[in-house]
N, C-alpha and C positions, 0 to 999 in steps of 0.2 A: 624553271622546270619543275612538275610536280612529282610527288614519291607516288612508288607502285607498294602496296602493302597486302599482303596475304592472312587471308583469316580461314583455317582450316581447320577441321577435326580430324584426329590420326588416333591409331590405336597404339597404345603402350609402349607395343612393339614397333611403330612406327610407320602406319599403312594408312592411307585412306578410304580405303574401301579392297574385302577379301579377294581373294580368286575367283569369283564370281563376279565381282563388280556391287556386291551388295553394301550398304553403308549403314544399315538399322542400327549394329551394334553403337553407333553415335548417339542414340535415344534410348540406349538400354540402363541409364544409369537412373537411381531413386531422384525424385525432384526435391531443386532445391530452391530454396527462394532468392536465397545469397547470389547463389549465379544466375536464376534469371533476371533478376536485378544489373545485376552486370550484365547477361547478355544485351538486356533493352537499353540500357547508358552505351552502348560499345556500336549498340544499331544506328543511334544518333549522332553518329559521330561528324557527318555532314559531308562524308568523301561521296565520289562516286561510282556507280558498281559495275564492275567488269565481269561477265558468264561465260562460262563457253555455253555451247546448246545443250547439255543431257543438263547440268543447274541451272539453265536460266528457266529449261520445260518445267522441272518439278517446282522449282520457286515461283513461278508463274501461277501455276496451278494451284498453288498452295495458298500462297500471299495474296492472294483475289479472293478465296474463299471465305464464306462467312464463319466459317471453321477459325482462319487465322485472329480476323478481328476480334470473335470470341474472349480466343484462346491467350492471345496476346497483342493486346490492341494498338500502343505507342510502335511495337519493333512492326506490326502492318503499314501501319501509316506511313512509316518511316520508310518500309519497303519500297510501297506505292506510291511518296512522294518521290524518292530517288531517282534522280537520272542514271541511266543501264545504255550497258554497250554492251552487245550479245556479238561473240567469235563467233563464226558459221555461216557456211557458206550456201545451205539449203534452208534455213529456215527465215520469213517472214514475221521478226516481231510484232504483235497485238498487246503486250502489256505497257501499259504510259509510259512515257519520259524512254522509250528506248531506242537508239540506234543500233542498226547492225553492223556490224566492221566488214568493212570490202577487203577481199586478198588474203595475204597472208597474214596472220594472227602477232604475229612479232613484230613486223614493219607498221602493222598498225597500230599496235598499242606503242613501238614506239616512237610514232608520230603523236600521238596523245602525250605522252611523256613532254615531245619537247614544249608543248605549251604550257603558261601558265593555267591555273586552275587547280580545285580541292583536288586533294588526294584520290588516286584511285585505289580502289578494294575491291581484289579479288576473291570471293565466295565461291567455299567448294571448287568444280572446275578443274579437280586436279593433271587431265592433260593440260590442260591451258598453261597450267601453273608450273608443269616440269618443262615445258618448253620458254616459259618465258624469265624462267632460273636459271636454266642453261645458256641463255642470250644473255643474261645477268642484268634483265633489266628489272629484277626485284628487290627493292629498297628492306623490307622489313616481312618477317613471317611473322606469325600470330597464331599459336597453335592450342586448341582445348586438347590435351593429351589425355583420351577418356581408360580410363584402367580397365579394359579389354585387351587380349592378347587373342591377337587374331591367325599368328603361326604364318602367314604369309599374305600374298596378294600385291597391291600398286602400291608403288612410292611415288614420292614428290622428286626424289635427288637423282642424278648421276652418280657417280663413284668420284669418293673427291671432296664435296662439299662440303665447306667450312663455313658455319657460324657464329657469329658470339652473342652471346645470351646478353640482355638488357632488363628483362624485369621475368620475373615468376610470380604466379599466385594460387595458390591451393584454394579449395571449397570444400564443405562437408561431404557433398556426393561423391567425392573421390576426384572429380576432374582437375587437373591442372593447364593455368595455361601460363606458354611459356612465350615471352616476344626474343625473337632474335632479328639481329640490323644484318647484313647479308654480305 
């Protein structure tokens, strides 16, 4: 059976995006090299990516672009080589290595689950990702905690949820990230 693993950015306060649905504040911190360092080693890690449709549109769009290869070339490649399974029940995949998931988003992912095969990572997606905590089929979260306080908006949890912490790591731009086993 393979692990389902969550790689999210949250605010301080612990949101992923405001009352609005907005998420910039995720790119609002000074660039650091340390962590993009880390993020391109963390991009390679060789699991495979799970979206719902509003992350898999913007990653799409993004990680195609000659903007991304630019910008950050090994986490593109990595993107673009990656096998993707996009939740969604209206949208027709066009970016490589992807399949769509037929049905319900829980019973398929965990029908993935029961097979062997690398890891799956979940990117952003945070409906995806409260429903698929709630079914408890989430092995490990992965959280860049960016030091914004956002005052409200979406969470990842129900009321209830209990984690235990496994590793922290700070950066000079203020981001922490924190892994918890679920």
């Amino acid at each position: 059976m393979r692990s389902l693993k969550v790689f999210e950015s949250i605010s301080i306060d612990g949101y992923f995006a405001d009352a609005n649905g907005d998420m910039s504040f995720a790119h609002a911190v000074a660039p650091d090299p340390e962590f993009g360092a880390w993020v391109g080693q963390n991009a390679s890690s060789g699991g495979e990516l799970l979206l719902g449709r509003v992350t898999y549109e913007m990653m799409a769009s993004f990680w195609t672009s000659p903007a991304a290869a630019q910008q950050m070339p090994a986490v593109a490649k990595g993107m673009n080589a990656a096998r993707k399974y996009v939740a969604t029940g209206s949208l027709t995949p066009t970016w490589n290595n992807t399949q769509r998931l037929e049905g319900d988003a829980v019973a398929a992912v965990r029908a993935l689950k029961a097979h062997e095969g690398p890891p799956l990572v979940v990117l952003g997606s945070g409906t995806l990702v409260a429903a698929l905590g709630e079914a408890g089929l989430v092995d490990e979260y992965q959280f860049v905690v960016i030091p914004a306080a956002l005052g409200g908006g979406r969470t990842l949890f129900t009321k209830g949820t209990k984690l235990r912490l496994v590793d922290q790591r700070a950066f000079q731009n203020g981001n922490v990230v924190l892994t918890y086993a679920a």
